[in-house]
N, C-alpha and C positions, 0 to 999 in steps of 0.2 A: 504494500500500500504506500504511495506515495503522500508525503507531506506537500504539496503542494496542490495548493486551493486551486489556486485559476492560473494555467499555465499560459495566456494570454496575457494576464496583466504582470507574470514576470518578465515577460517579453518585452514590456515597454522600460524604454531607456529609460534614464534619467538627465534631462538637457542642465548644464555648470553653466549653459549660459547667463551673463549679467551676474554673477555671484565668484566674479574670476577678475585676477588682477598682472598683467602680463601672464606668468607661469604659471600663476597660483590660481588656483582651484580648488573645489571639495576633492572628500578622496572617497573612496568605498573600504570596508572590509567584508570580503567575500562569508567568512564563517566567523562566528564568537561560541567557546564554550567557557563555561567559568562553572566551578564547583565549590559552593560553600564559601567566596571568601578565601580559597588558600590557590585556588590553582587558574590559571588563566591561559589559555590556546588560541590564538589568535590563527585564523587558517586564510590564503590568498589563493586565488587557482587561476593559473594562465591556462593558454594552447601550451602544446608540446615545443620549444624552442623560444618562445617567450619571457621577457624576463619582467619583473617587475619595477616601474616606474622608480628613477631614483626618491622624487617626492614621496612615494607611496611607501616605501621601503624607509625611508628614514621616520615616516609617519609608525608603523608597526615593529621598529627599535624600540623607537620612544617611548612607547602605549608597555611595550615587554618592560624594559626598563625600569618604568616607573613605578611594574607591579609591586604588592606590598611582602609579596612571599619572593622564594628563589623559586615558586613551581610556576614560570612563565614561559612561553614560548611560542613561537610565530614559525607554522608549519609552510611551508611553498611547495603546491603541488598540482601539477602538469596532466593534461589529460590530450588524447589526441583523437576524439568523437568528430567524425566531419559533417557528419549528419544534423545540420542546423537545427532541423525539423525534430530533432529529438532532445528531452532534457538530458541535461549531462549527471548520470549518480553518481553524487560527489566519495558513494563510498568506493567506488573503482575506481576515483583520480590515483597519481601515484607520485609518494612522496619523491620531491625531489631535492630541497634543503631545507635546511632549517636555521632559526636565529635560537640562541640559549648562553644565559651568561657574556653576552656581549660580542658575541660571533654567530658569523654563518658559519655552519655545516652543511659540505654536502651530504646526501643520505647515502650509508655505509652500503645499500642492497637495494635493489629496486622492491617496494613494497607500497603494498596498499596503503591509499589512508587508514583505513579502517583497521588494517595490522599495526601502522602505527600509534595509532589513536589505545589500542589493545595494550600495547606493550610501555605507552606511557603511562595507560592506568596502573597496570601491573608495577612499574618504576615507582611511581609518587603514592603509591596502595590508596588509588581513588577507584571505590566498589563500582560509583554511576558511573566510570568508565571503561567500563568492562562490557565490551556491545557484542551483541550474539553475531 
């Protein structure tokens, strides 16, 4: 079952016009999970060879950063669906770096979101992140 209501109205953009100043603009972030208060997952998804925006990328340091725990981190992860016409499940995107403690990493194996999403519950022993 898909969580998504009306896959029409995610379809519509969203227009930064008039609310942009030379380079500067609003930003998005693609995914937020946060648990309790200690833990915070900041998730961004490009196409497959895409990178993310320097603005965008020093937006989701900062937000890591600033968190109030060390359990933060800003997943990047790539998918290569060409089929417009279809939504992309973000649990088959695949990790492809990551920001933690003040660095990128790239990801040591190619894997799912959803394995890596797994395996940091498992790391930071957060039960709701433990997805079937």
């Amino acid at each position: 079952m898909s969580l998504i209501r009306n896959s029409n109205q995610v379809k519509q953009a969203i227009d930064f016009s008039g609310v942009e100043n030379g380079k500067i603009h609003p930003s998005d972030i693609d995914a937020v999970l946060e648990f309790d208060n200690e833990a915070l997952i900041l998730i961004e998804v490009k196409r497959l060879n895409n990178k993310i925006p320097t603005g965008q990328r020093l937006l989701l340091e900062r937000i890591s950063d600033s968190w109030r725990t060390d359990k933060s981190i800003v997943l990047f992860v790539t998918h290569d669906f060409k089929d417009d016409t279809r939504d992309i499940p973000l649990s088959d995107c695949s990790l492809n770096s990551y920001y933690y403690n003040g660095s990128w990493q790239p990801a040591k194996k190619i894997t799912s979101l959803k394995t890596a999403l797994n395996e940091l519950g498992d790391l930071w022993n957060i039960n709701k992140l433990r997805l079937k």
